[in-house]
PLY file of the C-alpha trace (Angstrom):
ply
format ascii 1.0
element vertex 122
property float x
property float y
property float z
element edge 121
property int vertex1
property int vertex2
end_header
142.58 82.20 96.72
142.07 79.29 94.84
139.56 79.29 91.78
136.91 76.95 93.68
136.64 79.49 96.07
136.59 82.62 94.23
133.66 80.44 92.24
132.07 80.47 95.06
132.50 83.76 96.95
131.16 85.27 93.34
128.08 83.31 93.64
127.21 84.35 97.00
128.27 87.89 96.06
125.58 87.62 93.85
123.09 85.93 95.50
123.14 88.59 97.83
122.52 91.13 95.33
119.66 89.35 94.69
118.60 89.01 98.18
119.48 93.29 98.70
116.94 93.54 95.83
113.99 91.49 96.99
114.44 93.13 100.81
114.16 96.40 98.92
111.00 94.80 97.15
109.35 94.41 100.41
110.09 97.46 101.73
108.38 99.33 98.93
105.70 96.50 99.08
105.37 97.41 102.71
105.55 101.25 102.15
102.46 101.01 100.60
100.27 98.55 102.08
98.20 98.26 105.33
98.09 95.92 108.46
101.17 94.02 109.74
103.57 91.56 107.85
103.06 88.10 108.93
106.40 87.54 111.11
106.99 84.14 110.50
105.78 83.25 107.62
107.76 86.25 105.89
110.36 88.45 107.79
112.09 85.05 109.88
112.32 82.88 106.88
113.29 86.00 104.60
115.68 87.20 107.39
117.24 83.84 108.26
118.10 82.95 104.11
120.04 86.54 104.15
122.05 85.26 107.46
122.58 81.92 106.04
124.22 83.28 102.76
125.36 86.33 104.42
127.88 83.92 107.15
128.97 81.88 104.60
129.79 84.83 102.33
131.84 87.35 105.06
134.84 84.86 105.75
135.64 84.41 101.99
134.92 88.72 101.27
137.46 88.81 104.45
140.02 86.39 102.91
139.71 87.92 99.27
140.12 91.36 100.59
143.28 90.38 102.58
144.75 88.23 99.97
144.20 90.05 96.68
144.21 94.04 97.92
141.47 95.14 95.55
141.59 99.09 95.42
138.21 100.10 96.14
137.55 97.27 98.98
138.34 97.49 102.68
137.33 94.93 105.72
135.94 97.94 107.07
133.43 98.45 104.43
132.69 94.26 104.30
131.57 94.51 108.49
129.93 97.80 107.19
128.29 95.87 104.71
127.38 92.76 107.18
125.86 94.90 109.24
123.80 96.70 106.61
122.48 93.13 105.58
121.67 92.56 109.16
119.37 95.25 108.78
117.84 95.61 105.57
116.74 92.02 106.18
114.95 92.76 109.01
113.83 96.58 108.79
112.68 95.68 105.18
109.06 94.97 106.00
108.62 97.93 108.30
106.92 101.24 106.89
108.02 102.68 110.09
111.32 102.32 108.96
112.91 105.62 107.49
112.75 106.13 103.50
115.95 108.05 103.44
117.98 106.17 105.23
116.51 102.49 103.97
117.34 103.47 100.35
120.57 104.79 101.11
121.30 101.46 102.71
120.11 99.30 99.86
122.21 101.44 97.62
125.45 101.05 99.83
125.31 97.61 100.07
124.38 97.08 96.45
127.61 99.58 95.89
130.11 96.91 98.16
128.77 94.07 96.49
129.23 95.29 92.83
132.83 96.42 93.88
133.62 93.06 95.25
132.44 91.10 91.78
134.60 93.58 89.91
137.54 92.28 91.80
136.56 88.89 91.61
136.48 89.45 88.07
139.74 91.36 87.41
0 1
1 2
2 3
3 4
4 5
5 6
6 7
7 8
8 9
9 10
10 11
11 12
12 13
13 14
14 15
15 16
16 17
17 18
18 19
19 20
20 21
21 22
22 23
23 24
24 25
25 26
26 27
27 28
28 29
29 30
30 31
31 32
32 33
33 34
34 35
35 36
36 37
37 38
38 39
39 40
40 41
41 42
42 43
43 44
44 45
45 46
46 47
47 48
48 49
49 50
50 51
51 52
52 53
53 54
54 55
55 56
56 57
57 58
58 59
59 60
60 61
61 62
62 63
63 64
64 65
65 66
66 67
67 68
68 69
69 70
70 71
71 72
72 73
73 74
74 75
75 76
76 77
77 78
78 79
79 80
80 81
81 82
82 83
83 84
84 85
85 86
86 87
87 88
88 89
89 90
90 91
91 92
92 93
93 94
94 95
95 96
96 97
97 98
98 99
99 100
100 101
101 102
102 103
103 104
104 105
105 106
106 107
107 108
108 109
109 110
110 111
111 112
112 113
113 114
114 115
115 116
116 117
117 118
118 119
119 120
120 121
């Protein structure tokens, strides 16, 4: 992988950090207040900027992970991971949504991600 590109799969590692932190933002935001989130003024635009960094960052994790072998990274754990930003985009604004298990997913894909810039970095 050339240096470009492991430029770039870092930044959008990183930008979805971000993105895992302000979805867990909301949810605590949403935890706590009453009445509905406004759907598209919100969740859609919120859920669509995860997806747009989110496709673009999969096919690089996919071609890092199967180039380079890092030790604590699997493609298992990247779909794992793409799916878990799937949801924590969406389920995010929901205080329906189940404490437990929303924090644990936070933390699991915050976990990937930080294993995937210390590979980068190595």
């Amino acid at each position: 992988m050339n240096e470009m590109t492991r430029s770039e799969l870092k930044y959008l590692t990183n930008a979805l950090i971000r993105l895992n932190k302000k979805a867990e933002e909301y949810y605590i935001k949403a935890r706590e207040e009453e009445g509905e989130v406004d759907f598209f003024g919100v969740v859609k635009p919120f859920a669509e900027d995860m997806a747009k960094v989110r496709d673009l960052w999969m096919p690089l994790a996919q071609e890092f992970v199967q180039k380079e072998k890092p030790l604590h990274l699997h493609p298992s754990q990247l779909q794992q991971t793409e799916e878990n930003l799937e949801i924590v985009a969406i389920k995010s604004f929901y205080k329906e949504t189940s404490k437990k298990r929303q924090m644990e997913t936070f933390k699991s894909v915050e976990y990937v991600l930080n294993q995937m810039l210390g590979a980068i970095d190595k």
